[in-house]
C-alpha positions in Angstrom: 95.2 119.3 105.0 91.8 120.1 103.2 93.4 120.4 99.9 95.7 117.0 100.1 92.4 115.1 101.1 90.5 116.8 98.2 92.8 116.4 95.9 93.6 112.7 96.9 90.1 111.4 97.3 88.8 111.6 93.4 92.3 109.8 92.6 90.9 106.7 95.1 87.7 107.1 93.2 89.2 106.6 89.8 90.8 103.4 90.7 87.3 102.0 92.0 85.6 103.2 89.0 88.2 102.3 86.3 90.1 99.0 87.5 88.7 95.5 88.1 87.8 93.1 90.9 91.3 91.3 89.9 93.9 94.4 89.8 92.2 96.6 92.1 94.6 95.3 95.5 97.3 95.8 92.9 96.5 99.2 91.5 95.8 100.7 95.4 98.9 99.4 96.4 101.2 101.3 93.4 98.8 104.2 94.8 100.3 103.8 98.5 103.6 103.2 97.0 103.9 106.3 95.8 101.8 108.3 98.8 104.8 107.3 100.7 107.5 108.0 98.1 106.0 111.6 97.9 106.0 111.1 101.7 109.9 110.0 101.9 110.7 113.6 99.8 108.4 115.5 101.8 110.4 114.6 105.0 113.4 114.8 103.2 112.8 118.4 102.0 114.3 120.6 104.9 117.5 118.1 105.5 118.4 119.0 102.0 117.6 122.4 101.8 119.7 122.9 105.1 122.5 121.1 103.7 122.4 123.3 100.6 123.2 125.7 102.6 119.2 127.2 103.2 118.5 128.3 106.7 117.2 125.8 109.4 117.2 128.4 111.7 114.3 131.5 112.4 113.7 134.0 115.6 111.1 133.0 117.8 107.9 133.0 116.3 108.8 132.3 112.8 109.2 129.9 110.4 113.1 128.7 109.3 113.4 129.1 105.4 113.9 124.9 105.0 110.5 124.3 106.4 108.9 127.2 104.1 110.8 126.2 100.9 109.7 122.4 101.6 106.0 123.8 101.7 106.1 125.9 98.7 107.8 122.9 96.1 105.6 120.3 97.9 102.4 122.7 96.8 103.9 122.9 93.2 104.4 118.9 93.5 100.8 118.8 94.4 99.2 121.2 91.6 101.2 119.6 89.1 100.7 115.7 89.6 97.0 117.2 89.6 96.8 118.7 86.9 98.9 115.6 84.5 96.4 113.1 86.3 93.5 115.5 84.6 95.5 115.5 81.5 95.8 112.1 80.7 93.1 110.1 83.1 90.3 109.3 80.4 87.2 108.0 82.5 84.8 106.3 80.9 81.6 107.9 79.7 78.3 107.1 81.3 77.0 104.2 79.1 80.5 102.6 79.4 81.0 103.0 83.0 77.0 101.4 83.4 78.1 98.8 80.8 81.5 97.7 83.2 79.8 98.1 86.8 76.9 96.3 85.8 74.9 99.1 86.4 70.7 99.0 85.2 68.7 101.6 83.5 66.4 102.4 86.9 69.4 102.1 89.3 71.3 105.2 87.3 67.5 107.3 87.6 67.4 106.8 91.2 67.8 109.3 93.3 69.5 109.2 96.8 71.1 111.2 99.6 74.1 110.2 102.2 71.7 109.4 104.6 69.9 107.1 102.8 73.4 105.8 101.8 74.3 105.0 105.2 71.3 103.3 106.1 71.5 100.9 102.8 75.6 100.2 103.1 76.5 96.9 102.3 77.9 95.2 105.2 81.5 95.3 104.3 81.4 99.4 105.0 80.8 98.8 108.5 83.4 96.0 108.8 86.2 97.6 107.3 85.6 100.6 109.2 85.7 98.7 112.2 89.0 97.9 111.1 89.5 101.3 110.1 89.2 102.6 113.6 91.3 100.7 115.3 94.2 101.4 112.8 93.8 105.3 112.4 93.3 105.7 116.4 97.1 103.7 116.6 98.5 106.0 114.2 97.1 109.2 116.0 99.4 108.3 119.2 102.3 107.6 116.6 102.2 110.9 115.5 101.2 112.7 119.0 103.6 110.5 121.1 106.5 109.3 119.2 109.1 112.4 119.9 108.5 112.6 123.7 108.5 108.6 123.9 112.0 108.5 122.7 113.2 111.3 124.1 112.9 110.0 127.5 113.5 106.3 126.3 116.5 107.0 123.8 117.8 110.3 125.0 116.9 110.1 128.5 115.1 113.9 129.3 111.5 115.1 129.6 112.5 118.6 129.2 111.3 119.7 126.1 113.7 122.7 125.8 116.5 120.4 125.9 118.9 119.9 122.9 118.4 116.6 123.7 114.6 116.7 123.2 115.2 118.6 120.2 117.6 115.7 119.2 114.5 113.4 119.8 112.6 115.5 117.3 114.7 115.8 114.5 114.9 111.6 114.9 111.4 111.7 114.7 111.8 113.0 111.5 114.3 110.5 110.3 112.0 107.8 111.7 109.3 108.9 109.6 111.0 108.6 106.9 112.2 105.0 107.8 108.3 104.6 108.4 107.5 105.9 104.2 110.5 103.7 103.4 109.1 99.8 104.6 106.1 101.1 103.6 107.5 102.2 99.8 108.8 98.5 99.8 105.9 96.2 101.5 103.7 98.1 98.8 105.6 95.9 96.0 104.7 92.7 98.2 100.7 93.3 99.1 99.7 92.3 95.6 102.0 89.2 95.6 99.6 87.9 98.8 96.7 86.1 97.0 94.5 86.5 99.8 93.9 89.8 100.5 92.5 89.4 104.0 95.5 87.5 104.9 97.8 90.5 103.6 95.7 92.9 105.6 95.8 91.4 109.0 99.6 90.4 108.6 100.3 94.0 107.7 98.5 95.5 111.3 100.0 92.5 113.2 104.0 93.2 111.8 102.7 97.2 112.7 101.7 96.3 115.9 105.1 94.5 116.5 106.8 97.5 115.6 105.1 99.8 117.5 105.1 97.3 121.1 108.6 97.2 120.1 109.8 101.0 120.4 109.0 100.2 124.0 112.3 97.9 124.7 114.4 99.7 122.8 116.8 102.4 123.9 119.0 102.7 120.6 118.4 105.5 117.9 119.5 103.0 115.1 117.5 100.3 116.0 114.5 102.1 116.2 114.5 101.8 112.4 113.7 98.2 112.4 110.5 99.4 114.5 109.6 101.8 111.9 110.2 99.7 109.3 107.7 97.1 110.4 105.0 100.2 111.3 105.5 101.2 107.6 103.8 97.6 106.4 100.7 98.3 108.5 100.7 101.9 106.9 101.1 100.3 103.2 98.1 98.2 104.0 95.9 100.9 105.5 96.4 103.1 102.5 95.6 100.4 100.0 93.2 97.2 101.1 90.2 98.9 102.8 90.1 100.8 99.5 90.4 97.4 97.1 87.7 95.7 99.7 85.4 98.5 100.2 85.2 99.1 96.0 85.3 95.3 95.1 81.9 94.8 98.0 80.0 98.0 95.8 77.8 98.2 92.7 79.7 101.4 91.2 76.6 103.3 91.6 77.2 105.4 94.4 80.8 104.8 94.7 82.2 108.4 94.9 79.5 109.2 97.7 80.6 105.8 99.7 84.2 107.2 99.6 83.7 110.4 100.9 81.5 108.9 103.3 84.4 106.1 104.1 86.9 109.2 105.0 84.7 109.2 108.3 86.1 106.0 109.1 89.9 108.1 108.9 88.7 111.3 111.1 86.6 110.0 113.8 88.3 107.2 115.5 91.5 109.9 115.5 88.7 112.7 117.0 88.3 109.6 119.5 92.0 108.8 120.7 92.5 112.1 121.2 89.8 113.3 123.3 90.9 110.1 125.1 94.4 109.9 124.9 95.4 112.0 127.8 92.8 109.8 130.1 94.7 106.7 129.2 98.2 108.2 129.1 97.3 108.8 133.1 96.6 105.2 132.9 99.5 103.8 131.2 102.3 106.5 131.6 104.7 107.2 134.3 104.6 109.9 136.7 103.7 114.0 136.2 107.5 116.0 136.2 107.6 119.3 136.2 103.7 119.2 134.3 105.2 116.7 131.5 103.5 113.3 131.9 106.5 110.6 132.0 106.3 107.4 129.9 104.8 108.4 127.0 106.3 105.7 125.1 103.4 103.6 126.9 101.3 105.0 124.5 103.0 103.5 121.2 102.1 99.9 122.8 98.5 101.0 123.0 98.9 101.9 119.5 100.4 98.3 118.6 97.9 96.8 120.9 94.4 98.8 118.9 96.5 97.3 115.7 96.2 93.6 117.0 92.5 94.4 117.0 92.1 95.8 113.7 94.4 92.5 112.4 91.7 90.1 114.4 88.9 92.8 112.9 89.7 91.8 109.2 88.4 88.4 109.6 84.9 89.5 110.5 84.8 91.0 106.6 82.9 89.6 104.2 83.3 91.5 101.1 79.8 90.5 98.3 79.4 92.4 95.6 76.2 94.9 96.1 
């Protein structure tokens, strides 16, 4: 996880840095378009490795072959999209990059920590991370809720040794991968939206109908259209607060207000989890043999933090530092 979000961060950096005001909400969302085609392949991986005959299967305590095979050619994906992106990314040099950001002779001699950074963040930092959190804490439940939700929904059992619940998991899987696909797709229509806070806030809300909707639903299949409409809101997250946040900054300190924008990512998902089991008490069903029921309750908490973020956007007034 250290090394993906090492590795991915410079690559948001280069598009702030190197792309205009006009074609940066285009060139984020070719970014997320292909985050979530590497995604697609990634939860691919093991179905085709076990259907080439590779093992799915391991004693207790171990790891099957198709998982460990997936790992090893998505690490060899990794070093060598890397290392091409080195080769043939030229950034500007300094005068250049001054010359395009508009940045003055005393600004590039001053001297600054992140501190000081956070103190003098334009306002838009703060807005979008509002945003931010309520979007990253919906997609934390997602991922922590989704296979016992519909196992107990879909598949009708709580019991996590069940095939059934096993069933459950491997559809989570597929479901994902439903999730990379809207999201490979809505990435082709984000730029076509002229307003971009209009794309961003229709993007959570068609989310947040998906996730609200996994609630009523008690068809495998069907739960695709659900994931479907949760990949648009994952499209948007992966693109606009990046397009908004660079278009609102001078280019000065734009790598340090990236890293420092990843907090906006980790601590509202630090938050729903220290919290998530106080409101799955409040939400869910009852406790069955020490497995909380209804956990599907918590996917409609997701959609409802979404319809925040989507009413959040409007409060952003992006104006260039």
């Amino acid at each position: 996880d250290t090394s993906i979000n090492m590795a991915m961060q410079p690559f948001k950096m280069m598009v702030g840095d190197m792309v205009n005001e006009e074609q940066k909400t285009k060139a984020y969302s070719i970014q997320s378009l292909l985050c979530n085609a590497g995604s697609l392949v990634g939860y691919l991986f093991p179905y085709i490795f076990t259907w080439v005959g590779v093992k799915n299967v391991a004693p207790e305590g171990m790891v099957p072959d198709s998982v460990t095979w997936s790992f090893y050619i998505g690490a060899a994906i990794l070093i060598l999209c890397v290392l091409y992106t080195g080769a043939k990314v030229k950034e500007m040099n300094p005068e250049e990059y001054a010359a395009f950001h508009g940045i003055k002779e005393e600004a590039k001699e001053e001297k600054t920590n992140l501190i000081e950074l956070l103190f003098h963040a334009p306002k838009a930092f703060w807005q979008i991370g509002l945003v931010q959190f309520f979007s990253w804490f919906a997609f934390l439940y997602m991922w922590t809720y989704t296979t016992g939700g519909i196992a107990e929904n879909v598949w009708g059992t709580i019991t996590t040794s069940s095939a059934e619940y096993q069933a459950a998991g491997d559809w989570t899987g597929v479901l994902f991968a439903v999730q990379a696909i809207g999201s490979i797709l809505w990435a082709m229509v984000l730029p076509m939206i002229k307003k971009t806070k209009v794309a961003y806030s229709l993007s959570l809300v068609l989310g947040a109908v998906g996730f609200i909707s996994t609630a009523y639903i008690t068809n495998q299949y069907v739960l695709f259209g659900s994931f479907l409409l949760i990949g648009c809101a994952w499209a948007a997250m992966l693109a606009m607060p990046f397009a908004m946040l660079t278009n609102s900054l001078s280019g000065k300190a734009m790598g340090s207000y990236l890293g420092l924008f990843n907090c906006t990512i980790c601590l509202p998902q630090i938050v729903a989890s220290l919290v998530g089991g106080l409101i799955l008490g409040l939400v869910g069903g009852d406790v069955v043999d020490g497995v909380q029921t209804g956990q599907i309750a918590m996917l409609v908490v997701a959609g409802v933090a979404l319809l925040l973020g989507a009413a959040a956007v409007f409060l952003i007034k992006v104006k260039r530092e």
